[in-house]
C-alpha positions in Angstrom: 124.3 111.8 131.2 121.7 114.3 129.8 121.1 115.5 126.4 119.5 118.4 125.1 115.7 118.1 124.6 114.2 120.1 121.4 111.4 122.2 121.9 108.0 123.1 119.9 106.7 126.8 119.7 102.8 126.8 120.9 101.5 130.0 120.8 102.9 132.2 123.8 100.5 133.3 126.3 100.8 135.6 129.5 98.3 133.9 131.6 100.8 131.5 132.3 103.6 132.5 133.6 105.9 131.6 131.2 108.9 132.5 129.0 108.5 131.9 125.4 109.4 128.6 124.6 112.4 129.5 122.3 114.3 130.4 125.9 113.4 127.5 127.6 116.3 125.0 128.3 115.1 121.4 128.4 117.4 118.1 128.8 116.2 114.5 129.1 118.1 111.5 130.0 119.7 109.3 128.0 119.4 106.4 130.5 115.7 107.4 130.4 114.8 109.5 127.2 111.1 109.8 128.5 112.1 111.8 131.4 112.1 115.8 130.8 113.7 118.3 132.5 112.9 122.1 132.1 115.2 124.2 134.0 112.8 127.0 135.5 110.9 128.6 132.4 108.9 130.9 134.7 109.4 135.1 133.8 110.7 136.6 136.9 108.0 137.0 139.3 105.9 135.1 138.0 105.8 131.8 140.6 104.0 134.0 143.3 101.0 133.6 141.1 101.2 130.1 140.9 102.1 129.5 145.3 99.3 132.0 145.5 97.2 129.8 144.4 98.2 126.4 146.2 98.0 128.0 149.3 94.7 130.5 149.0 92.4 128.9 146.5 93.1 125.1 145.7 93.0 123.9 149.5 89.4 124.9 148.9 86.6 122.5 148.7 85.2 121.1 146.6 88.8 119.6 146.1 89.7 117.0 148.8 92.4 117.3 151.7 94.5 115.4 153.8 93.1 117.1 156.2 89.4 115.7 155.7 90.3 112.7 156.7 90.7 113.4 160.4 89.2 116.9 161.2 86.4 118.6 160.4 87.7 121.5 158.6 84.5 122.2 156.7 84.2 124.7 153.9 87.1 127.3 156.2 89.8 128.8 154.0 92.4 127.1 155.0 95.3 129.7 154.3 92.4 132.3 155.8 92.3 130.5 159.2 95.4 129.6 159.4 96.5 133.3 159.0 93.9 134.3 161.4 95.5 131.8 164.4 99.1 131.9 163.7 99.6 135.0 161.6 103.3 135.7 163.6 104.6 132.0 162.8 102.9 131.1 160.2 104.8 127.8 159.8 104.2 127.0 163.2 103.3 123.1 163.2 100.0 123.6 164.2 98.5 125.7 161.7 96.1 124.2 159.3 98.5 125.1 156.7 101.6 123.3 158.5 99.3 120.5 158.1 98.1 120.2 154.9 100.0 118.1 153.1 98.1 116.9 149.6 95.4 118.3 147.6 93.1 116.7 144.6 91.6 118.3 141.8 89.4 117.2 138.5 89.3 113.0 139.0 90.3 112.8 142.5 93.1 110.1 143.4 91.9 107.3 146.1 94.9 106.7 148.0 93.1 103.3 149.7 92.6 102.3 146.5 95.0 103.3 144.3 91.6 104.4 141.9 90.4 106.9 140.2 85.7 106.5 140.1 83.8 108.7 137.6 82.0 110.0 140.2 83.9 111.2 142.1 85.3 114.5 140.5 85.7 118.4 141.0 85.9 121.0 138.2 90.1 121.1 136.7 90.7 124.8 137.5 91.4 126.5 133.9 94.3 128.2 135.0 95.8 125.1 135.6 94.6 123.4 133.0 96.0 126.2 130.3 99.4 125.8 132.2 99.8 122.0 131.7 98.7 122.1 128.0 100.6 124.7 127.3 104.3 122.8 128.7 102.6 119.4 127.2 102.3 121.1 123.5 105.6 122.4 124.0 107.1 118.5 124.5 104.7 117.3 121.4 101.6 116.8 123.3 99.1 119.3 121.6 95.7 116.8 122.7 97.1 116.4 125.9 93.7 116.8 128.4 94.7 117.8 132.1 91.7 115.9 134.1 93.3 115.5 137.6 95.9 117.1 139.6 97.6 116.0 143.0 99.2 119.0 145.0 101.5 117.9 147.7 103.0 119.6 150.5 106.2 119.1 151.2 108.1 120.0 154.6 112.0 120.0 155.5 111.5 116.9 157.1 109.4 115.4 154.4 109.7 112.5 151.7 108.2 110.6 149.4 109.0 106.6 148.9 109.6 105.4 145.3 106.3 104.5 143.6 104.8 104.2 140.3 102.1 106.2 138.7 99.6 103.9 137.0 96.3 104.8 138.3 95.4 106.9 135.3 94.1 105.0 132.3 95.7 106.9 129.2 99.7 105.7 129.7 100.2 107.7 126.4 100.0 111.0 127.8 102.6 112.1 130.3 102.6 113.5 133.8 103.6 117.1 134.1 105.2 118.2 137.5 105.7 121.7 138.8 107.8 122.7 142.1 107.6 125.9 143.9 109.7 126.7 146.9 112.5 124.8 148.9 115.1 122.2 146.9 114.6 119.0 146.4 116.2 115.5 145.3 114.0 114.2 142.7 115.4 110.1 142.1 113.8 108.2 139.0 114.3 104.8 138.4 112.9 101.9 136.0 110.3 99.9 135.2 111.5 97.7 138.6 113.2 99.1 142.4 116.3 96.7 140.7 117.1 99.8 138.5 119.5 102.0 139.9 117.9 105.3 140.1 119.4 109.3 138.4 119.3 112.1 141.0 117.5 115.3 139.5 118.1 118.6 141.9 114.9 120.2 141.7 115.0 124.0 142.5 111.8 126.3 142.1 110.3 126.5 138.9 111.6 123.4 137.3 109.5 121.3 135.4 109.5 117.4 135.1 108.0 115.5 132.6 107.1 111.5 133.1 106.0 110.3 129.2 106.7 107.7 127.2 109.7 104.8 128.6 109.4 107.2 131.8 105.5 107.4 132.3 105.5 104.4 134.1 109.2 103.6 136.2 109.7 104.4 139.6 110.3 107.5 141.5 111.1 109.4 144.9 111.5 112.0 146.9 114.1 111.2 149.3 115.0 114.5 150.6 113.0 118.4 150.7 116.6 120.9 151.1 116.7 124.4 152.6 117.5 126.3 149.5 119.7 130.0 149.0 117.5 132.2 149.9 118.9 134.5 148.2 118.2 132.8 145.2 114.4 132.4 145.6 114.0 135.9 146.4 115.7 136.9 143.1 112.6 134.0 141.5 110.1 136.2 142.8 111.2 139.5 143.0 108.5 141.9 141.2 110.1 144.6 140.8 109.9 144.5 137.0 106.0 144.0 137.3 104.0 147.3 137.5 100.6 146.9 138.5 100.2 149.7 136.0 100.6 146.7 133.7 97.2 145.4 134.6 95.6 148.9 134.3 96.9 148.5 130.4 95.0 145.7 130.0 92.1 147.7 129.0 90.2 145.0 126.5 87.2 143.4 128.3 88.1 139.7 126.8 88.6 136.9 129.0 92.5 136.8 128.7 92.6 140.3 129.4 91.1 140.0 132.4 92.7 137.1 134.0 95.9 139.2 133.0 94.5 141.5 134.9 93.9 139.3 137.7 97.2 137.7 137.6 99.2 140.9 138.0 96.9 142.1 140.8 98.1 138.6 142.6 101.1 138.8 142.0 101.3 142.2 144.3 98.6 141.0 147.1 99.8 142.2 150.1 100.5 139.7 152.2 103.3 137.9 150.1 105.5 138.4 153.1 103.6 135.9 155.0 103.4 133.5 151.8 107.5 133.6 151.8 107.5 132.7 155.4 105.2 129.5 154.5 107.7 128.9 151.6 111.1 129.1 153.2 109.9 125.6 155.6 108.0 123.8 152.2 108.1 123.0 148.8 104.7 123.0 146.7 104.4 120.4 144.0 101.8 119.9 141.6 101.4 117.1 138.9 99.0 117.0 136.4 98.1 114.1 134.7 95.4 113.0 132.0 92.9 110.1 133.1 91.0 108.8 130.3 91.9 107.9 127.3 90.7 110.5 124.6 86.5 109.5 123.0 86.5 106.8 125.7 84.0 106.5 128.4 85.1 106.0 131.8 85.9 101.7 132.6 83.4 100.2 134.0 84.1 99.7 137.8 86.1 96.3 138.7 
């Protein structure tokens, strides 16, 4: 059973994609009142920004790759060279792309280790960044610090076993997830793998938020799902978007010109090839805060 999640008003903002918050619709469990579900609250058009940049520009070092761990991929844009070898099948399995399958940003996660060191660190994009406080003031989180980020890349034939997240050391603050592209079957659980887990159908766009009684319980992706197609065209059809719109933007502060930016994305010409990469993945990004606030980082154990 779900239950109808009220909302708070930060102030709206184009450079993130979003619909004011007043038309977002937002349920949470009542089995698990922590857990937060935002039915897509991206304007139309808007997700191409957001894929644009998981495949083009956050692969890029100095974040860390899957991929680093077993080729020498260097300081190549992945997306680039992957476009470059395979540009006619561009999900073909052996693209660079086909093969990335996680990305870390700000803290960067240790899977060996299940650790986060405070050395070990890249800058937390802002774009990012303004997206996950914006969504985490919206839920009552108006501190909430995004300091790392894990992007995962999800194929038709991918999954993801149930697990905790309790690396961070702030439990307080809650982890914010974003999926772009194919379906999924989100499952989240309790405190212990006894707990019989809720299915969530997760379509692109939707949000979902781990905080409170939820921060901590188990969950999984058991199963990545072809979705309409049909529908996903309709999420980023631009139609409405002029790039006159970025030619209005005539001020010279900073949130004019990432406006500007952002619409200029949004029509880069080689969104078809993009699609192609979407229609055989699903993008997810979480973003999560790591300290707690006026704390140093813990001393290594």
């Amino acid at each position: 059973m779900v239950e109808q999640f009220k909302l708070k008003e930060p102030d709206h903002s184009l450079l993130t994609g979003l619909k004011p918050v007043c038309k977002w619709k937002a349920y949470c469990l009542k089995s698990n009142p922590g857990f937060l579900f935002i039915v897509n609250p991206f304007e139309k058009g808007y997700q191409r920004y957001w894929v644009s940049r998981c495949v083009k520009d956050y692969p890029c070092r100095p974040n860390v790759r899957n991929l680093d761990a077993y080729m020498d991929v260097g300081d190549v844009n992945i997306w680039n060279s992957s476009v470059d070898t395979h540009k006619d099948d561009i999900a073909n399995k052996e693209s660079l792309m086909m093969k990335l399958r996680w990305v870390t940003m700000g803290y960067h996660y240790h899977w060996g280790t299940k650790k986060y060191y405070k050395d070990s660190k890249a800058p937390f994009q802002e774009d990012m960044s303004r997206l996950g406080r914006h969504v985490a003031s919206a839920i009552g989180y108006p501190k909430f610090s995004p300091e790392a980020a894990v992007l995962n890349y999800y194929h038709l034939d991918s999954s993801l076993s149930g697990h905790t997240d309790h690396s961070e050391f702030d439990h307080s603050a809650p982890l914010i997830s974003f999926s772009f592209g194919q379906d999924a079957i989100f499952l989240i659980g309790g405190e212990t793998k006894e707990t019989e887990p809720s299915a969530v159908f997760l379509r692109s766009g939707d949000i979902c938020v781990m905080s409170s009684s939820a921060r901590l319980v188990y969950h999984a992706v058991p199963r990545i799902m072809e979705t309409d197609p049909e529908r996903n065209r309709n999420c980023f059809d631009i139609s409405d978007i002029s790039k006159l719109d970025s030619e209005s933007c005539t001020s010279d502060s900073c949130e004019s010109k990432a406006h500007r930016q952002i619409i200029e994305r949004l029509h880069s010409d080689d969104w078809n090839l993009m699609s192609k990469y979407l229609s055989q993945t699903r993008i997810n990004f979480n973003i999560r805060q790591v300290l707690v606030p006026d704390r140093e980082f813990p001393a290594e154990s």
